[in-house]
C-alpha positions as CSV (number, residue, x, y, z in Angstrom):
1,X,0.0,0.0,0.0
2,X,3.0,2.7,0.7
3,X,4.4,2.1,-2.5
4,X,1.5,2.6,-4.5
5,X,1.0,6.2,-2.5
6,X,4.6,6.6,-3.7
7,X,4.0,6.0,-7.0
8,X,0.7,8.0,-7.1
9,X,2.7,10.7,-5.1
10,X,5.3,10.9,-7.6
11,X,3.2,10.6,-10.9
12,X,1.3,13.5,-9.9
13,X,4.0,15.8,-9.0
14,X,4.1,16.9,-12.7
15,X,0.9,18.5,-13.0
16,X,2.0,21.7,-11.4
17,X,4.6,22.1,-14.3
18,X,2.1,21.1,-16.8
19,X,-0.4,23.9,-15.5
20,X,2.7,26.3,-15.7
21,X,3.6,25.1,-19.0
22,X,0.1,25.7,-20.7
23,X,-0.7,29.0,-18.4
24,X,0.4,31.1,-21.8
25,X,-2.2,29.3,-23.8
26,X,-4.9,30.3,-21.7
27,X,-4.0,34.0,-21.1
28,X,-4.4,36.4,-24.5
29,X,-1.6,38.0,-25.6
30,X,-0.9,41.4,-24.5
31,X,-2.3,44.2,-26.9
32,X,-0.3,46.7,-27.7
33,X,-1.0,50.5,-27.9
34,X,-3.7,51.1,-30.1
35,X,-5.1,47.7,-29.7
36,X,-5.7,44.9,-32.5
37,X,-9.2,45.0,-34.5
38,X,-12.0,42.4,-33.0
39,X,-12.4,40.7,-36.3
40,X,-8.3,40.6,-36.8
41,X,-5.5,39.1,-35.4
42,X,-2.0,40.2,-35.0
43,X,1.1,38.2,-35.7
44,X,3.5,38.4,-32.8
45,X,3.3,42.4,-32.9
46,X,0.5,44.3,-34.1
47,X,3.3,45.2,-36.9
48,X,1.6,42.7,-38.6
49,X,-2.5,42.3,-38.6
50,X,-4.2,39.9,-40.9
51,X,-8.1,40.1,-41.2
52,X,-8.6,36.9,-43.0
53,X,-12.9,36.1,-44.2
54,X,-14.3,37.9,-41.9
55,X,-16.5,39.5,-44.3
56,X,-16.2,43.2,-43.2
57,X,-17.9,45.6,-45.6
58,X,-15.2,48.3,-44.4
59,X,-11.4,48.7,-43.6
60,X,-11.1,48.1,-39.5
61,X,-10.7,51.3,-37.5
62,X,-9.2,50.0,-34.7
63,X,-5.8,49.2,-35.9
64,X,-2.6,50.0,-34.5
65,X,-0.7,53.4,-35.4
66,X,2.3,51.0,-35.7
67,X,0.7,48.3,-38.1
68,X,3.6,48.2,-41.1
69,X,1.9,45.2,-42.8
70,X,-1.8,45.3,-43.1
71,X,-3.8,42.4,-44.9
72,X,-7.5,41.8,-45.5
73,X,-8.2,38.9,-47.9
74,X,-12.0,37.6,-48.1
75,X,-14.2,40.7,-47.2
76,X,-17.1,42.5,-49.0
77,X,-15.1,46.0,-49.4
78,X,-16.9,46.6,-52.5
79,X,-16.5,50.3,-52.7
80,X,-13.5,51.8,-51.2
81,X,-14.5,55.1,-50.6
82,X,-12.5,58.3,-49.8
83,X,-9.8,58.0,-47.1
84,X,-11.1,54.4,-46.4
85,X,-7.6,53.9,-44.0
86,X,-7.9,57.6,-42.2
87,X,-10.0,57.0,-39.7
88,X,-6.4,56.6,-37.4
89,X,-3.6,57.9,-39.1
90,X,-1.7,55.1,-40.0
91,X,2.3,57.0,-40.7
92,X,3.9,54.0,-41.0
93,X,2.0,51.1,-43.5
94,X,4.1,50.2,-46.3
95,X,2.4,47.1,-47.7
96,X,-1.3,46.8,-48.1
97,X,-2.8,43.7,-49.4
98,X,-6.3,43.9,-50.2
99,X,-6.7,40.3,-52.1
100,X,-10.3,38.4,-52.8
101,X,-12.7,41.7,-51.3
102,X,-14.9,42.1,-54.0
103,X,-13.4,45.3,-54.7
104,X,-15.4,46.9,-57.6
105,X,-15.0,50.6,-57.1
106,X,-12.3,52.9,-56.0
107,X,-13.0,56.5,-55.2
108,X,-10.7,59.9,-55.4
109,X,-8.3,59.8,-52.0
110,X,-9.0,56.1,-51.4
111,X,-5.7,55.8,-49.8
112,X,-5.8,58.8,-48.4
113,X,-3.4,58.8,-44.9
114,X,-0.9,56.3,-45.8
115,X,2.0,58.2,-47.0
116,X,4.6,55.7,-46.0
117,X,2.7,53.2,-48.5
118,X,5.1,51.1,-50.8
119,X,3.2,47.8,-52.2
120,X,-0.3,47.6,-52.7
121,X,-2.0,44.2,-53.9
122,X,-5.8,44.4,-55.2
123,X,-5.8,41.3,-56.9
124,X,-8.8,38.7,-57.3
125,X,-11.0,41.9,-57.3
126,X,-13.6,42.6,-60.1
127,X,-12.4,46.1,-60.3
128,X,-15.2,48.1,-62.4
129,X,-14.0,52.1,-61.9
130,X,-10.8,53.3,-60.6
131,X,-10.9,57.2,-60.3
132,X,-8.3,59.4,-61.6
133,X,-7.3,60.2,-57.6
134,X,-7.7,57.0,-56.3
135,X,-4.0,56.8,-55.7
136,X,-3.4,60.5,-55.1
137,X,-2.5,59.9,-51.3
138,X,0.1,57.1,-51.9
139,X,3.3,59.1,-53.5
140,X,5.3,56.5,-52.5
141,X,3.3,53.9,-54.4
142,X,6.1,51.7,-56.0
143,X,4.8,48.3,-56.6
144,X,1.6,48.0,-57.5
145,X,-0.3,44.1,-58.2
146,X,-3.4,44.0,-60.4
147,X,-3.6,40.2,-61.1
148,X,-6.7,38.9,-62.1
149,X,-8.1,42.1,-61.5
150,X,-9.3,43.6,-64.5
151,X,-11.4,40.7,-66.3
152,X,-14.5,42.6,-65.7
153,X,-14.2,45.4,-67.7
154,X,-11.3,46.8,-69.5
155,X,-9.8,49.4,-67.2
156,X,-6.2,50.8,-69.4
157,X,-7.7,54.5,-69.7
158,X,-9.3,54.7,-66.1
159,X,-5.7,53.1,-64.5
160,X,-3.5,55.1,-66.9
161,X,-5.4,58.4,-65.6
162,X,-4.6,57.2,-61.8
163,X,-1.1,55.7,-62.2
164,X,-0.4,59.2,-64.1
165,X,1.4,60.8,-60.9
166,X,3.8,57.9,-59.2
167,X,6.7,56.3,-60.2
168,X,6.0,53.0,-60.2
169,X,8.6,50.3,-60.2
170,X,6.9,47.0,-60.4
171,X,3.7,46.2,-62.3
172,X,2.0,43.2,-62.0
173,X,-1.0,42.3,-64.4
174,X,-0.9,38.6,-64.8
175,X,-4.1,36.8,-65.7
176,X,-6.3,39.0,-66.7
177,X,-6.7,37.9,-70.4
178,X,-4.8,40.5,-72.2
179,X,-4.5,40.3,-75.8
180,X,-1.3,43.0,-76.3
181,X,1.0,45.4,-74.5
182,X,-0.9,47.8,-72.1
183,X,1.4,49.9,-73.3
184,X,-0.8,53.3,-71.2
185,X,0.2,51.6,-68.0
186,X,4.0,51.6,-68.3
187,X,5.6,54.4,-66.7
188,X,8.9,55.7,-67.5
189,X,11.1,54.4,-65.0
190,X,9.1,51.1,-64.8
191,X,11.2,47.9,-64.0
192,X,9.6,44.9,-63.6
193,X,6.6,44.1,-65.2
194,X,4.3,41.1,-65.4
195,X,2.5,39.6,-68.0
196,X,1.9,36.0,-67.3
197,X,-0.8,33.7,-67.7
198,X,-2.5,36.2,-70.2
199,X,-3.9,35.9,-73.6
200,X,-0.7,37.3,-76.1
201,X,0.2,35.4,-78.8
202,X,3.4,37.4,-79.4
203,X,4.5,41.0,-79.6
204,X,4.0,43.0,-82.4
205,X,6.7,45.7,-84.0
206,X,4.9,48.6,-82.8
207,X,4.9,47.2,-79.1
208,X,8.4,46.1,-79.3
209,X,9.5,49.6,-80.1
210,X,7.6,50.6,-77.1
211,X,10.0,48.6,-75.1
212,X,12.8,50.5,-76.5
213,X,12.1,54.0,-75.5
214,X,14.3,55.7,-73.4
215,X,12.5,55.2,-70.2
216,X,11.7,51.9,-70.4
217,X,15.0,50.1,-72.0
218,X,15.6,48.8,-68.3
219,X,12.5,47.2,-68.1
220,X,12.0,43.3,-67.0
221,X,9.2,41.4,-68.5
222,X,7.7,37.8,-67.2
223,X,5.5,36.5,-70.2
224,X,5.1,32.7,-68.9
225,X,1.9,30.7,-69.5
226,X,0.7,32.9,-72.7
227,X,-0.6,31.2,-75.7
228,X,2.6,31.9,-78.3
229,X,1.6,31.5,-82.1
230,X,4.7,30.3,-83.4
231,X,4.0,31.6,-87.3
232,X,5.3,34.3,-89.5
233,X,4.7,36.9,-87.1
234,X,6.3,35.6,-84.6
235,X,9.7,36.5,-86.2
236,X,10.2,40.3,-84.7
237,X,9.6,38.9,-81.5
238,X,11.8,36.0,-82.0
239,X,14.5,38.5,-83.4
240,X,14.1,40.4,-80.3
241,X,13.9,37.9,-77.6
242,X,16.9,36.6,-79.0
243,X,19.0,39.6,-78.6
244,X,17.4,41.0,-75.4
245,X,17.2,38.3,-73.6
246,X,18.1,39.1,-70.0
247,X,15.5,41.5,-70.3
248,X,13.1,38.4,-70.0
249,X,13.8,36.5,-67.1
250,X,11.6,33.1,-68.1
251,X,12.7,33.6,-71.6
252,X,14.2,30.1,-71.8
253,X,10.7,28.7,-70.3
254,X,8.3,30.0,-73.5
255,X,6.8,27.4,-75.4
256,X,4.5,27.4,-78.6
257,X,0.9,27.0,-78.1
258,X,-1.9,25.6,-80.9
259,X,-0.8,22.6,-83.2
260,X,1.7,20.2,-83.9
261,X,4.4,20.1,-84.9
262,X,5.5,23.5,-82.6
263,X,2.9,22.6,-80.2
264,X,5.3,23.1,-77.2
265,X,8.6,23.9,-78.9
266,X,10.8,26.0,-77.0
267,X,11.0,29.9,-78.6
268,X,14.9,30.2,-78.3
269,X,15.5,27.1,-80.2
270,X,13.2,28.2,-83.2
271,X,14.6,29.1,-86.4
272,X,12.7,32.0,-87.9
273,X,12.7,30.3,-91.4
274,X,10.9,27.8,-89.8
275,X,7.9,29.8,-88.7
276,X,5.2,29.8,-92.0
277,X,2.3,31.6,-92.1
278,X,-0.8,29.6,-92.1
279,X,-3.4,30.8,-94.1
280,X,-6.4,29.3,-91.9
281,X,-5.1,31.7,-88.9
282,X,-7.1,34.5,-88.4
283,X,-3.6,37.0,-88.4
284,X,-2.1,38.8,-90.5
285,X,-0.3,36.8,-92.0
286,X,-3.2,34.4,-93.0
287,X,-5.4,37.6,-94.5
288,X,-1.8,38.5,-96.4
289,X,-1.6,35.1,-98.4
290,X,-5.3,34.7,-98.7
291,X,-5.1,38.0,-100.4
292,X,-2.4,37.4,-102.6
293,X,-4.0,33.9,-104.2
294,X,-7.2,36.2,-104.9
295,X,-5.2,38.8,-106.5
296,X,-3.7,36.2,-108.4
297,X,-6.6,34.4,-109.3
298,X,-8.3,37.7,-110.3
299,X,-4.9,38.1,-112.8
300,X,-5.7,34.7,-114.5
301,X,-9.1,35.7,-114.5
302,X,-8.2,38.5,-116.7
303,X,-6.0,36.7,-118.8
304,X,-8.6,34.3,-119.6
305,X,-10.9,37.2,-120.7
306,X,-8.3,39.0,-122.8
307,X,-7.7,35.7,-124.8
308,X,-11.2,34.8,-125.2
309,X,-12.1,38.0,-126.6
310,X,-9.0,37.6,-129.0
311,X,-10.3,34.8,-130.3
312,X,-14.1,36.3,-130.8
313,X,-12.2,39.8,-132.6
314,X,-10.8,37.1,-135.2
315,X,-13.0,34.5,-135.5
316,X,-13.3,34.6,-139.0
317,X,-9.5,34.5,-139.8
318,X,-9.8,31.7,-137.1
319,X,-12.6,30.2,-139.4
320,X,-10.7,30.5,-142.7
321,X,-7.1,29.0,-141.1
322,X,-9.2,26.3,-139.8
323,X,-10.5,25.7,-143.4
324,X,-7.3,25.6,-144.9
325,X,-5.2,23.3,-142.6
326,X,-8.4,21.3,-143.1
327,X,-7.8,20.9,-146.7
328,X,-4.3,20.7,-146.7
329,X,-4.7,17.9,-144.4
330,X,-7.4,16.3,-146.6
331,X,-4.7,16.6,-149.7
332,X,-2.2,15.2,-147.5
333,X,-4.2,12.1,-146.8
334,X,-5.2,11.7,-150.3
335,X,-1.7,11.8,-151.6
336,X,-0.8,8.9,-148.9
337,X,-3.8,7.3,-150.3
338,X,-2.7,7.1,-153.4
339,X,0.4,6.3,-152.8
340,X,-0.8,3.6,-150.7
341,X,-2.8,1.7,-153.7
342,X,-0.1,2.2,-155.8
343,X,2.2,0.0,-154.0
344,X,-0.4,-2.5,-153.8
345,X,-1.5,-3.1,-156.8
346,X,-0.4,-6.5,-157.7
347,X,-0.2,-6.0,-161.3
348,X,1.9,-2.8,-161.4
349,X,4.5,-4.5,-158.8
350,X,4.7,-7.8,-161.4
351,X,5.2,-5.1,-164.7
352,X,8.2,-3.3,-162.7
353,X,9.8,-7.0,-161.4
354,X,10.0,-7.9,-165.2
355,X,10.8,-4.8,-167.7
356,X,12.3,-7.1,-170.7
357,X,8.8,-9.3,-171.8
């Protein structure tokens, strides 16, 4: 009996430590000044607050004057309306992520009270109006990600109005189905821009020019996961890939899309001689050759005519050839005849074998 109180004595003397150990859990962390928002959570410090589905209609106004990193991902902010974020001056946000809120309007001074602001994400947001000040209180805007944010409506006039005063340094517009070089949104000074998982099937002259103004020669493009059309008008591109190639970062990683036999050939390793122009493609290149076999069929068309009517004009010289070379044939055939009964007639052949009787 002692030694099982022993035992139950000592297997119970770590419970204190386990209380201890799990006392943290049970207490909340301490709030900072300024507090952290009810339907948030801050990560370690309130440095960093995350609002995460919590389907708020409007930005939180309880955050903390110190909050550098502010997310919200999952909310029904579908307007964001003039100084959305002043509520508590917030001197100190650089990154603002604002991802999957149903985002579909943005007013004048919608960021109005963030002047430390750097990166600003909207993405997965059916953006439908962006006014010309909506980025008015953000001069420090430098990176700036639109993906898959402007598949409702096409928004290049609207952003290049509100993009008009920063100096952006990163761009990001990947999937959102573009079908060429938003050339209105590229800044001079832009650096990094990208296009990926779009709808480009190359880049044209024009655009490529673009790309070599002064203001832009330093630019970096990703254009990963587009549809290439490796044809005829793929060669400028090709031409220029080739030579600016650092420029590009997953240059090596584009493929060909439609087809066989390019149907995931690798761009570098094409050979522009190699790219034909298909005539069933609804390009360029394909109205080019379907125009030239009309225009050439129209020319035999012509030349048809011209010889037809040639023969109508002289018809009667025609007639009267055809009459001669008739007879002449007909005399011919006789005098073959003729000779043809002559040498076998068996009685002139036996007179001429014996001349003397």
């Amino acid at each position: 009996m002692a030694r099982r109180q022993a035992r139950a004595t000592g297997s119970g003397s770590w419970l204190p430590w386990l209380g201890l150990a799990l006392l943290p859990l049970a207490v909340p962390p301490a709030v900072a000044p300024g507090g952290c928002p009810s339907a948030c959570y801050c990560v370690a410090t309130p440095e960093l607050v995350q609002c995460r589905y919590e389907r708020l209609e409007e930005p939180p106004r309880e955050l903390p004057a110190t909050v550098h990193n502010l997310s919200i991902a999952g909310s029904n902010l579908s307007v964001l309306q003039r100084a959305a974020f002043a509520a508590r001056p917030l001197p100190d946000l650089r990154l603002l992520r604002l991802r999957h809120d149903n985002i579909q309007i943005i007013e004048d001074m919608a960021l109005q009270g963030l002047p430390a602001l750097r990166t600003l994400d909207l993405s997965h947001n059916p953006l439908l109006s962006v006014a010309a000040g909506a980025f008015a209180g953000v001069p420090l805007l430098r990176t700036l990600q639109l993906n898959q944010a402007l598949l409702a409506t096409p928004l290049e006039e609207q952003l290049a109005l509100a993009l008009r005063n920063l100096s952006l340094r990163r761009l990001e517009l990947a999937g959102n189905a573009l079908r060429a070089l938003p050339a209105a949104l590229l800044p001079a000074g832009l650096e990094e821009l990208d296009l990926r998982n779009n709808s480009l099937q190359r880049l044209t002259a024009a655009e490529l020019r673009i790309l070599e103004a002064p203001g832009l020669r330093g630019l970096r493009l990703t254009l990963g996961a587009n549809p290439l059309s490796c044809d005829c008008a793929l060669r400028p591109f090709l031409a220029w890939l080739r030579a600016a190639a650092a420029r590009v970062p997953d240059a090596r990683s584009l493929r060909c899309a439609g087809s066989p036999p390019l149907h995931g050939a690798t761009l570098l390793r094409l050979r522009p001689e190699g790219l034909a122009c298909a005539a069933t493609e609804g390009g360029e290149p394909g109205r080019l050759e379907t125009a030239s076999y009309v225009f050439f069929g129209i020319v035999l068309a012509l030349i048809g005519i011209v010889f037809l009517m040639v023969l109508y004009l002289n018809r009667r010289g025609i007639k009267r050839w055809l009459h001669n070379l008739r007879e002449a044939c007909r005399d011919q055939m006789e005098g073959y005849h003729y000779r043809y009964e002559q040498d076998a007639d068996p009685h002139r052949t036996s007179a001429i074998g014996t001349p003397g009787l």
